[in-house]
N, CA, C and O atoms as CSV, one atom per row, in Angstrom:
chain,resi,resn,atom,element,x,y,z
A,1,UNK,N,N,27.186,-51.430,10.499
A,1,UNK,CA,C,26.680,-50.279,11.232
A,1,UNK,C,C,27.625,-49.103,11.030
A,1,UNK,O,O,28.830,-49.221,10.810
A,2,UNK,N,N,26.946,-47.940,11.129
A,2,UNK,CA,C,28.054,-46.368,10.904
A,2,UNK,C,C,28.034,-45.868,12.270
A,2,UNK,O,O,27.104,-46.247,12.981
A,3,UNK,N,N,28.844,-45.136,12.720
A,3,UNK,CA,C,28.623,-44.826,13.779
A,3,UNK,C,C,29.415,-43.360,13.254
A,3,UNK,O,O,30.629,-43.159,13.208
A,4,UNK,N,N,27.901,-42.094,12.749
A,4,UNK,CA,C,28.746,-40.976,12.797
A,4,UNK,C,C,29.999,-39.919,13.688
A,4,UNK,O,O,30.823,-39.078,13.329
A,5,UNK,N,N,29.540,-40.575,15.119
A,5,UNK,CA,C,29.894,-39.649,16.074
A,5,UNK,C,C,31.601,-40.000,16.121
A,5,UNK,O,O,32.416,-39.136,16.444
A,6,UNK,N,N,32.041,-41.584,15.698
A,6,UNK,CA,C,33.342,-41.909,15.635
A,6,UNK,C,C,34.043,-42.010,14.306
A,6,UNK,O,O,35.210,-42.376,14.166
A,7,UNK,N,N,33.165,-41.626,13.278
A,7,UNK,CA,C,33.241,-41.652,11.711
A,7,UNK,C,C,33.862,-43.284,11.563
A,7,UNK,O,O,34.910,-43.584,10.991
A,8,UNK,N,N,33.057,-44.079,12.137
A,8,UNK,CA,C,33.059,-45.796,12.039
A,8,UNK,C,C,32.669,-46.465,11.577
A,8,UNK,O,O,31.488,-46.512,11.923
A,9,UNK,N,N,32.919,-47.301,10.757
A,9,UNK,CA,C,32.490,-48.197,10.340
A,9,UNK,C,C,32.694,-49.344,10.662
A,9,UNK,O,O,33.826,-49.826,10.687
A,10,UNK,N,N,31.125,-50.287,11.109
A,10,UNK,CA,C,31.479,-51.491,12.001
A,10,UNK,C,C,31.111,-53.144,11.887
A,10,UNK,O,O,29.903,-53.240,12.101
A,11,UNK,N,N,31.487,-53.996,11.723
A,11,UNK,CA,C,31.677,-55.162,10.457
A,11,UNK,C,C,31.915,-56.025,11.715
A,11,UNK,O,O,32.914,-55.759,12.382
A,12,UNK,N,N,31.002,-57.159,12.163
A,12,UNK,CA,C,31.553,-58.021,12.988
A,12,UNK,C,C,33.316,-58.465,12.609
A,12,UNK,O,O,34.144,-58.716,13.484
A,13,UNK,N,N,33.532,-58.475,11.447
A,13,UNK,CA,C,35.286,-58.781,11.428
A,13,UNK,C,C,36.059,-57.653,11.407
A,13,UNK,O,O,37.172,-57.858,11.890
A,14,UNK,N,N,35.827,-56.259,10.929
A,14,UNK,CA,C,36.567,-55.388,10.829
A,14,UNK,C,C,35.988,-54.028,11.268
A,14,UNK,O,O,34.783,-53.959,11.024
A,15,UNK,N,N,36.556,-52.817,11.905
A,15,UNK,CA,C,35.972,-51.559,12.193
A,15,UNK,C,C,36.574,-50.521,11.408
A,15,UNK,O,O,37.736,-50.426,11.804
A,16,UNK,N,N,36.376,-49.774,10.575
A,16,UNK,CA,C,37.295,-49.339,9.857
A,16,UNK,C,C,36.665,-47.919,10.215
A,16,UNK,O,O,35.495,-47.702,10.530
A,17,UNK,N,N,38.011,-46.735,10.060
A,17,UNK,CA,C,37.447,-45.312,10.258
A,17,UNK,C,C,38.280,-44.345,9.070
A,17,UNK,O,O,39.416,-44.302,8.596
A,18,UNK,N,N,36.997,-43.616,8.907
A,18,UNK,CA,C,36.899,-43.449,7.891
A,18,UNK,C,C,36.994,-41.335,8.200
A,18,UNK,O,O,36.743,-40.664,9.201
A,19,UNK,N,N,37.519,-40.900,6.641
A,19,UNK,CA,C,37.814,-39.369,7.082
A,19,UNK,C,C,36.380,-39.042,6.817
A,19,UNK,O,O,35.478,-39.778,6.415
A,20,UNK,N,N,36.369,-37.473,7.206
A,20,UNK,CA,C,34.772,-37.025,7.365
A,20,UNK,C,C,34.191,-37.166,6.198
A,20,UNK,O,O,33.089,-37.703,6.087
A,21,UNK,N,N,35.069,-36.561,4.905
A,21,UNK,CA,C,33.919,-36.821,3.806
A,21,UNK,C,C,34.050,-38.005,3.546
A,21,UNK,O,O,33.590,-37.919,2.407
A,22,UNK,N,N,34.310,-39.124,3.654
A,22,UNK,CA,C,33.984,-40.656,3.431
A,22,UNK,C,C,32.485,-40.784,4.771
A,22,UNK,O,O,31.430,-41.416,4.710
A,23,UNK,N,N,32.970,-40.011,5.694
A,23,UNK,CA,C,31.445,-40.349,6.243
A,23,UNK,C,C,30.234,-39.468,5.631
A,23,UNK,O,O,29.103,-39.866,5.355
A,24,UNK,N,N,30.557,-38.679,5.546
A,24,UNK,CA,C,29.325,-37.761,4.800
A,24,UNK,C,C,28.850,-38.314,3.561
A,24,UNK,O,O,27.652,-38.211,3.298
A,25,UNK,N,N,29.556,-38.831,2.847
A,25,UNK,CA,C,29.145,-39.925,2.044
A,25,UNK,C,C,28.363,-41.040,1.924
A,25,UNK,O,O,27.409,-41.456,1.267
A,26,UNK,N,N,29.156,-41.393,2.850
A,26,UNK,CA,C,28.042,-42.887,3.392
A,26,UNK,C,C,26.674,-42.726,3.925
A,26,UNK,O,O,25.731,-43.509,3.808
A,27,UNK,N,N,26.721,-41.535,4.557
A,27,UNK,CA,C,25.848,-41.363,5.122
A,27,UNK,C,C,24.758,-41.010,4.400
A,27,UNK,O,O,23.626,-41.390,4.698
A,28,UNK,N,N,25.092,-40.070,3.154
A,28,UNK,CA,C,24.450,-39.405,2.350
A,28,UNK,C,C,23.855,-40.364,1.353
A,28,UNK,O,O,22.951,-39.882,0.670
A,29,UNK,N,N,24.191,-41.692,1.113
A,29,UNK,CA,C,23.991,-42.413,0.638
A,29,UNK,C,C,23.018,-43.378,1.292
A,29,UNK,O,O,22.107,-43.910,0.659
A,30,UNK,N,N,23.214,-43.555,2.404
A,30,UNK,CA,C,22.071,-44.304,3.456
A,30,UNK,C,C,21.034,-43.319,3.921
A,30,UNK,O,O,20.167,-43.835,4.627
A,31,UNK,N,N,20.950,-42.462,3.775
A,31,UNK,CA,C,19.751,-41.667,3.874
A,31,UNK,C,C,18.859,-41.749,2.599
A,31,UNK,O,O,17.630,-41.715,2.656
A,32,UNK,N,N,19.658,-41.872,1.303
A,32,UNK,CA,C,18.934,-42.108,-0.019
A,32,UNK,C,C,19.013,-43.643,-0.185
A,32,UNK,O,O,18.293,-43.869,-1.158
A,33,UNK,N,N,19.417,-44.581,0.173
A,33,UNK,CA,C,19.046,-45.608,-0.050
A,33,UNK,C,C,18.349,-46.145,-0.703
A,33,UNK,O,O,17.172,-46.004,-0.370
A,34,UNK,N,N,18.535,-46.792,-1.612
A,34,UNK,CA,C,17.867,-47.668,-2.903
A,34,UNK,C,C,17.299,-46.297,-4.113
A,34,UNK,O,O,16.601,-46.515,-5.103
A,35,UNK,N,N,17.803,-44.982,-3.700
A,35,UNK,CA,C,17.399,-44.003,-4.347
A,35,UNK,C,C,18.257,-43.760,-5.391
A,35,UNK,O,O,19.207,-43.174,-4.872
A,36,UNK,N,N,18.473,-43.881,-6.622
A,36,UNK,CA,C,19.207,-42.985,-7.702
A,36,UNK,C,C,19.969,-41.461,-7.556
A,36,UNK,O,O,19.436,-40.363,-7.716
A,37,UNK,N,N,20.984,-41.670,-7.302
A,37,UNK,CA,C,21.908,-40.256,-7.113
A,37,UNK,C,C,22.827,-39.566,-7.858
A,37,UNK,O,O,24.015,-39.864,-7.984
A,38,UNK,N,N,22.024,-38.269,-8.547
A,38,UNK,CA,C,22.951,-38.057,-9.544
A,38,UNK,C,C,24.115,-37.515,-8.923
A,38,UNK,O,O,24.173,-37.014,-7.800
A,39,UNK,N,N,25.249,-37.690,-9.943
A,39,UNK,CA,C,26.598,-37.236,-9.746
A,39,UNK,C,C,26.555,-36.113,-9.137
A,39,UNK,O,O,26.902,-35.955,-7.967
A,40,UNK,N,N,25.901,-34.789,-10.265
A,40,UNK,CA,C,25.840,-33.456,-9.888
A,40,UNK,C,C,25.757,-33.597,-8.782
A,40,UNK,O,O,26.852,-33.412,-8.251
A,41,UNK,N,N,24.640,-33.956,-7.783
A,41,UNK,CA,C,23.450,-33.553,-7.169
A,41,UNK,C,C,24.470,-34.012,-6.009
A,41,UNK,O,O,24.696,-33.132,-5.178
A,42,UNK,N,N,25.137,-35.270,-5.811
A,42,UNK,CA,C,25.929,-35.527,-4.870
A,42,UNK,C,C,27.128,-34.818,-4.538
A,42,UNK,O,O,27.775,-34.903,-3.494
A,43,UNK,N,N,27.365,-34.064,-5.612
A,43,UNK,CA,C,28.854,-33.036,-5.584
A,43,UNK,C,C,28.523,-31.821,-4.928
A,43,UNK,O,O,28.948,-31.381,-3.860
A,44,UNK,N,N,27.745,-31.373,-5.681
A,44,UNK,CA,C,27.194,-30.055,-4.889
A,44,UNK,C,C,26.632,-30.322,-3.094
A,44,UNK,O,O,26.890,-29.617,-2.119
A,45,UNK,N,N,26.005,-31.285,-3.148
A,45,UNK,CA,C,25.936,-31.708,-1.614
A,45,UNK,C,C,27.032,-31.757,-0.112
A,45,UNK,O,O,27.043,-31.267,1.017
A,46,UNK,N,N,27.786,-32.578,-0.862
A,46,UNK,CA,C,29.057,-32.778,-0.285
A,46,UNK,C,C,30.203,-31.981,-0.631
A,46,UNK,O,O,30.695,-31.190,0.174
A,47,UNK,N,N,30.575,-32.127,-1.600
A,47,UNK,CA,C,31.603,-30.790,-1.926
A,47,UNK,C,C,31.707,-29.249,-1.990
A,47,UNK,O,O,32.485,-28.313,-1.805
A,48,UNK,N,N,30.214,-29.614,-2.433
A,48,UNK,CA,C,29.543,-27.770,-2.281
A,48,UNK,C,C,29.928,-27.224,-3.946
A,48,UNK,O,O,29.912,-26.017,-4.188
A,49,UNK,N,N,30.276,-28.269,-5.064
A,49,UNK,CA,C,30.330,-27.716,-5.991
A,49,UNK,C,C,30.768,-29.399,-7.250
A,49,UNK,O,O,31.116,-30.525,-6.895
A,50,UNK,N,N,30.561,-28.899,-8.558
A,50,UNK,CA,C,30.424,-30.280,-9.154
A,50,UNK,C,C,31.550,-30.086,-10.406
A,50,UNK,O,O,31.412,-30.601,-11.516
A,51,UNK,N,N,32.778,-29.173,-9.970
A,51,UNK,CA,C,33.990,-29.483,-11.178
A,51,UNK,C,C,34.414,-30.765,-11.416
A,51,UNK,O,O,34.305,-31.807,-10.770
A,52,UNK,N,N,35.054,-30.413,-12.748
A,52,UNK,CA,C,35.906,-31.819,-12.764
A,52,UNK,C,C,36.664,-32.304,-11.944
A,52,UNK,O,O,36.648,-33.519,-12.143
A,53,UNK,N,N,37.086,-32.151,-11.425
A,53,UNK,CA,C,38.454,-32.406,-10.391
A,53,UNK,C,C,37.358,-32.591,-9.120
A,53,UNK,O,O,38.116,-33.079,-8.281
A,54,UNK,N,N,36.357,-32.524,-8.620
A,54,UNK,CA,C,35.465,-32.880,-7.293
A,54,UNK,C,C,34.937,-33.790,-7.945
A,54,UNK,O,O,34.502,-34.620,-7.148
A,55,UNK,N,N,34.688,-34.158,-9.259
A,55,UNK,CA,C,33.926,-35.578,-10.017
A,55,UNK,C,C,35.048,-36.791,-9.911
A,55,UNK,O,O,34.932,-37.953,-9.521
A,56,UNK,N,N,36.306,-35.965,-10.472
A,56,UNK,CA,C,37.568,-37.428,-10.030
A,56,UNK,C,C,37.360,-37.453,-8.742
A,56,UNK,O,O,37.108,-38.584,-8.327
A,57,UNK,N,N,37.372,-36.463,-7.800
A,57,UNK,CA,C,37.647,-37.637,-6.206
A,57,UNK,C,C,36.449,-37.680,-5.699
A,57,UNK,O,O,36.504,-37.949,-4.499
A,58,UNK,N,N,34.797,-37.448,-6.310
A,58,UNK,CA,C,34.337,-38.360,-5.681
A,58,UNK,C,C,34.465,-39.794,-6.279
A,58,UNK,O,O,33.896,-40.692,-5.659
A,59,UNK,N,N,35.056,-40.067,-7.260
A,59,UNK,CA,C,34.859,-41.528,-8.218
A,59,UNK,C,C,36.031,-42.220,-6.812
A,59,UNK,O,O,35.775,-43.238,-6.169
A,60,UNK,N,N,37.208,-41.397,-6.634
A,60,UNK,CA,C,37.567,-41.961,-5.764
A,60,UNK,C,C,37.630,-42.189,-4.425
A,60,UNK,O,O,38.567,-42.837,-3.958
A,61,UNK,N,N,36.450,-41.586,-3.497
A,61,UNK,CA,C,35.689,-41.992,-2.884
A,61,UNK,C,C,34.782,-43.064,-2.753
A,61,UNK,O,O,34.710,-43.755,-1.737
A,62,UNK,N,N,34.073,-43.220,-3.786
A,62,UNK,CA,C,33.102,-44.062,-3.965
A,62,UNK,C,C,33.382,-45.121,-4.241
A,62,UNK,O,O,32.526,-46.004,-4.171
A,63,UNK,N,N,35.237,-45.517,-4.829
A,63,UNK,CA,C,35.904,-46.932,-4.548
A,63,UNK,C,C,36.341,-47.150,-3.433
A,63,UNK,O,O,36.413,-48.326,-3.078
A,64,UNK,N,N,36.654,-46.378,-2.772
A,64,UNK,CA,C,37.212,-46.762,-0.915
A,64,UNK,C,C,35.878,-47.326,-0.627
A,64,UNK,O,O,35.714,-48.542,-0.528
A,65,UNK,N,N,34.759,-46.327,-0.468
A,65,UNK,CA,C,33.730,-47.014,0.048
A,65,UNK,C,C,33.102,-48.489,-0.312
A,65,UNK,O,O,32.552,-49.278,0.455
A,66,UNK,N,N,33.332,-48.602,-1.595
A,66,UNK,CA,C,33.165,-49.959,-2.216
A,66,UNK,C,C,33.857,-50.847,-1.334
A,66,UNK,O,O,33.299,-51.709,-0.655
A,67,UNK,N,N,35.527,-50.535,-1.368
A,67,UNK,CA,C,36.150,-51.578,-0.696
A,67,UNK,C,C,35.680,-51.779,0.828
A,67,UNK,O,O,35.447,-52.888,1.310
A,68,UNK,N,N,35.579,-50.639,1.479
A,68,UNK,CA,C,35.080,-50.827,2.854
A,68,UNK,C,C,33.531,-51.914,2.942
A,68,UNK,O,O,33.358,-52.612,3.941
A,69,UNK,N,N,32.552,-51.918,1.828
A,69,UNK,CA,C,31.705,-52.315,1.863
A,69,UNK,C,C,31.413,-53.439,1.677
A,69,UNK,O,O,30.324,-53.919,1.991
A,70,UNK,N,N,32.484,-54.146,1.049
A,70,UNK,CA,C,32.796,-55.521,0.308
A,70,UNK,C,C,32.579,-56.598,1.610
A,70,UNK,O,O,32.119,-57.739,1.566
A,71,UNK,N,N,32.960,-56.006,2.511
A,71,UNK,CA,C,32.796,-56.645,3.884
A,71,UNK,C,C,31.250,-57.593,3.688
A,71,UNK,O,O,31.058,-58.743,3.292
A,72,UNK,N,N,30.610,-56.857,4.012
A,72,UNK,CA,C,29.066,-56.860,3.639
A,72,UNK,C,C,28.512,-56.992,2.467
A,72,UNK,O,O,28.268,-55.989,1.797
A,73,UNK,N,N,28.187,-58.388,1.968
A,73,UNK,CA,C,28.005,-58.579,0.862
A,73,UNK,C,C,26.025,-58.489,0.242
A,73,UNK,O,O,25.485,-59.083,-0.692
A,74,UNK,N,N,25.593,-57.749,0.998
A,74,UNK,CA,C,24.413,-57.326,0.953
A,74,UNK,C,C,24.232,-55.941,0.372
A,74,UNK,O,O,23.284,-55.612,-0.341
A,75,UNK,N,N,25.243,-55.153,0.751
A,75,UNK,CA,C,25.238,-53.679,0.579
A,75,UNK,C,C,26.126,-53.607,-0.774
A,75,UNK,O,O,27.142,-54.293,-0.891
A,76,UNK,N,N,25.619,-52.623,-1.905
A,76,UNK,CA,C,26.409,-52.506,-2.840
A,76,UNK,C,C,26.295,-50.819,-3.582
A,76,UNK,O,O,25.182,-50.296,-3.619
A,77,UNK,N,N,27.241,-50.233,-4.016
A,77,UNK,CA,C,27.055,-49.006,-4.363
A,77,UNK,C,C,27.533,-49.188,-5.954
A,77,UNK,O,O,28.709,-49.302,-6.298
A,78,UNK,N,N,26.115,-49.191,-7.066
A,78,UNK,CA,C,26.240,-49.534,-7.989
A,78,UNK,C,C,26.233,-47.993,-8.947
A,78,UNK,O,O,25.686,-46.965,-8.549
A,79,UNK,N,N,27.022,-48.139,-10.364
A,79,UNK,CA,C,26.980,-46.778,-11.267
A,79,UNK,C,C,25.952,-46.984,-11.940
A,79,UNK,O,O,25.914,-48.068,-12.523
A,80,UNK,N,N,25.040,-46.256,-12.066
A,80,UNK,CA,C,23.948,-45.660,-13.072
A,80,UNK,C,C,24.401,-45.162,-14.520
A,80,UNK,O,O,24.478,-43.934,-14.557
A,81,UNK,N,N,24.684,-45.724,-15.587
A,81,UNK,CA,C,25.183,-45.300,-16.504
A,81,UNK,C,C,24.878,-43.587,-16.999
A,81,UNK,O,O,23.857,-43.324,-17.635
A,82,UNK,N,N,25.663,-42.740,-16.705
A,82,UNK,CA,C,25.526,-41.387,-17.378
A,82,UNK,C,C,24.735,-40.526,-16.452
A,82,UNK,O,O,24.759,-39.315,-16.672
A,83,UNK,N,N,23.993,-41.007,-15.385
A,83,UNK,CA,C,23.377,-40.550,-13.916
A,83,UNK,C,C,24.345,-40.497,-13.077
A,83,UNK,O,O,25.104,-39.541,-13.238
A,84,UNK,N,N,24.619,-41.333,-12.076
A,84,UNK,CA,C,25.360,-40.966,-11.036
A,84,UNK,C,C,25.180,-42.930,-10.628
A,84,UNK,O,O,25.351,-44.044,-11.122
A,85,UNK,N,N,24.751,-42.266,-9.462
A,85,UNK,CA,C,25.299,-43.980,-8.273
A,85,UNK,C,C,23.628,-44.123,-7.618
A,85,UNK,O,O,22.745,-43.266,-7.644
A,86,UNK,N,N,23.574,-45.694,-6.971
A,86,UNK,CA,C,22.639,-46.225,-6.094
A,86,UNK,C,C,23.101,-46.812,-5.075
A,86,UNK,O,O,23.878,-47.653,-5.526
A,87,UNK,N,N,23.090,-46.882,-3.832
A,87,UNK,CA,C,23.475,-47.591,-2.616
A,87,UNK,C,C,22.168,-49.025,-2.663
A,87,UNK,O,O,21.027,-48.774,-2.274
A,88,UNK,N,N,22.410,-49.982,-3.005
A,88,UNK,CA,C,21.272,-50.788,-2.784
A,88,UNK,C,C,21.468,-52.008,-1.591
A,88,UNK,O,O,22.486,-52.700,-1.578
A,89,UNK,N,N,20.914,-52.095,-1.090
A,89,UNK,CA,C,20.403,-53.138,0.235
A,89,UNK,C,C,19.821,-54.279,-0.288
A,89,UNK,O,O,18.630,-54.229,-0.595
A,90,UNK,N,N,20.621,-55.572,-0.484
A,90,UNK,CA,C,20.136,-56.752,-0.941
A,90,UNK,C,C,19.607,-57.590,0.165
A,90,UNK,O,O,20.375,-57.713,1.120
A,91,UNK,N,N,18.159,-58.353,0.264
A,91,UNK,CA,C,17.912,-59.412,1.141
A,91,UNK,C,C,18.785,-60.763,0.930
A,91,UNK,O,O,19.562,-60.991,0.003
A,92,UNK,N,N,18.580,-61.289,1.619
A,92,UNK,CA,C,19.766,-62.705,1.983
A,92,UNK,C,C,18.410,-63.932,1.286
A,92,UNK,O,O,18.629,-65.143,1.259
């Protein structure tokens, strides 16, 4: 579960909190869910612009979030070769 209002993230074993753009992220990603997200399209969103240097830290964003997510082995934020990323929701 996210809980924007505490920028939380909540894992029957672990709660982890997370800085704002790691939540705007997540979030931005669970609103598109199972949707294809290009790089650009996510930079300009969140960063408000898509240089090189906002492409390195979202890559390193999008490994914190990995690790935070690992928790939950249902949820996975996979690379789209030469597109961008997918947040996908696996059934059990």
């Amino acid at each position: 579960d996210f809980k924007s209002d505490t920028l939380e993230l909540v894992h029957p074993e672990k709660t982890i909190r997370m800085t704002q753009k790691e939540a705007e992220l997540i979030h931005y990603f669970h609103t598109f869910q199972n949707r294809i997200l290009k790089r650009d399209e996510i930079l300009n969103t969140i960063w408000g612009d898509d240089d090189y240097f906002k492409g390195r830290s979202l890559d390193v964003f999008i490994s914190r979030l990995r690790k935070y997510l690992s928790l939950d082995k249902k949820i996975v934020i996979e690379n789209i070769h030469s597109i961008g990323f997918q947040m996908k929701f696996k059934e059990e």
